[in-house]
N, C-alpha and C positions, 0 to 999 in steps of 0.2 A: 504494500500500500504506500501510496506517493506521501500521505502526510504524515507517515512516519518516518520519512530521511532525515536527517540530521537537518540537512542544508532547508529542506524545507521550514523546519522548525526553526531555523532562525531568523529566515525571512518572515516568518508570520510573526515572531516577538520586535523584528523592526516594523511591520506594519501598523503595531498596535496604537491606540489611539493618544497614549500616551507621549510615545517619541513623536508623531507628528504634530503634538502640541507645543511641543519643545522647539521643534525645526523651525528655519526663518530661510527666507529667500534667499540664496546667495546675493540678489543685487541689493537687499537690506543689509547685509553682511560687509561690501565694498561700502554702500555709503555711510555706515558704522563708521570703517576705518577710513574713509572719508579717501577714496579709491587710491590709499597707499601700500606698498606690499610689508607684510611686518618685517621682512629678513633682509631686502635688500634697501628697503627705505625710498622707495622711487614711486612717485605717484604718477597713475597710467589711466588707459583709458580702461573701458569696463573688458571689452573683449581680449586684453592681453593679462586678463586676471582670471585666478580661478577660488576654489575657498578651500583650505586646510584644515584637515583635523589636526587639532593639536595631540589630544591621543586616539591614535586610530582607532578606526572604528571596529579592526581586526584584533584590536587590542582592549574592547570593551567600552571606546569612546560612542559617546551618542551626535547628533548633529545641535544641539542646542548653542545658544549664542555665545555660552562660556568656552565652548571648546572646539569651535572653528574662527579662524581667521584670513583675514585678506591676504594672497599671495599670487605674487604673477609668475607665470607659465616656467619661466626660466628659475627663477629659486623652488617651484615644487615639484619641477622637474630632477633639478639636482637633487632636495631634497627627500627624493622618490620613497623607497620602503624604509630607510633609515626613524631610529629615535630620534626625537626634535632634541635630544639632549647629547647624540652624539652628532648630526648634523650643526648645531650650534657648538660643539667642540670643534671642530672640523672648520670653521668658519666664523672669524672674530669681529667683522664686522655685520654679519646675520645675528651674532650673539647679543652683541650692542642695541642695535635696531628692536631687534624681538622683544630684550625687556623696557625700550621706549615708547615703542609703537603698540604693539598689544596691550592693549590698555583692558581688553573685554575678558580675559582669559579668565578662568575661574582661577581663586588664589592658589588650591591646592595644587593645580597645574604647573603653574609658575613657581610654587615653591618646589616642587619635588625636581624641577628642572634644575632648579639653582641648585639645589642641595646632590645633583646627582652631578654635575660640572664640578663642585666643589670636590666630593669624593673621585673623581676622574683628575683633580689637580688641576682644572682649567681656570679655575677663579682660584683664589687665594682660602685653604681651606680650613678661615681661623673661627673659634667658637663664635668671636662675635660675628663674623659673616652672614654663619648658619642659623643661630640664635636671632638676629637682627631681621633673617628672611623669613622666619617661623612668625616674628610677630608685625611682619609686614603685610598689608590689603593689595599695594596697590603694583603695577609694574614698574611705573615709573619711580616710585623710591627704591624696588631692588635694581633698576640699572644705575642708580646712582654711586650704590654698591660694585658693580660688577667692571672692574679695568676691561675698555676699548678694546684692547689685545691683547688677552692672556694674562698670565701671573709676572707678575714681576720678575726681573732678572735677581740670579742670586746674586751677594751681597760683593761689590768687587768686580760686579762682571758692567758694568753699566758707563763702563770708559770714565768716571771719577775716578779724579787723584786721590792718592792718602791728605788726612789732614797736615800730613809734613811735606806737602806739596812733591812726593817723589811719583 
């Protein structure tokens, strides 16, 4: 019997009336983000955008407005099956962008990203980072947190002099 496949059964639990009260148009979703893309930061026209789960749908993410965002063709291309936490490792300035521009993302999203960069050593992985992102709302205070390009160099590597001028 067909509506006992697996595959079946999950298409009936995304049909339910539920998720599609959740879901929003994509083109409400671009003018949300006010038709910018969150990873590369370039605002385009509507047909060179498309919309992103932030956590896939294959991964238990639903379509609701917390957890897709604006992205054009060429970053969710790149971005293709990757985590948006190792896609944002992989890319410092998508990393930048994402916790500026995604403003809509749900918090827990946004936190578990930071705090999964931080354990990966891509941001600086000190208690108060982590602690600082746990009791953060919004996106734009954790990219206030999070260095443009990666972790800082270690101490001596950054072409300063000693303080004895050698």
């Amino acid at each position: 019997m067909i509506k006992d496949h697996p595959t079946t059964a999950i298409r009936e639990i995304h049909r339910s009336g539920d998720d599609r009260q959740n879901r929003v148009n994509r083109f409400e979703i671009f003018a949300r983000d006010e038709y910018r893309c969150v990873y590369c930061g370039l605002v385009q026209e509507p047909d060179a955008l498309s919309v992103d789960h932030v956590q896939p749908r294959m991964r238990g993410g639903d379509g609701s407005q917390g957890n897709v965002v604006t992205a054009c063709r060429g970053c969710n291309t790149r971005k293709a099956g990757h985590s948006l936490a190792r896609f944002l490792a992989e890319n410092p300035e998508a990393r930048r962008n994402f916790f500026q521009f995604a403003r809509y993302v749900h918090a827990r999203h946004v936190k578990a990203v930071a705090e999964e960069l931080a354990r990966r050593g891509v941001v600086v992985a000190s208690t108060e980072l982590v602690e600082g992102i746990r009791g953060l709302r919004s996106s734009e205070a954790i990219a206030a947190r999070v260095p443009p390009h990666g972790p800082p160099p270690p101490a001596g590597t950054d072409g300063a002099q000693a303080p004895d001028g050698k």
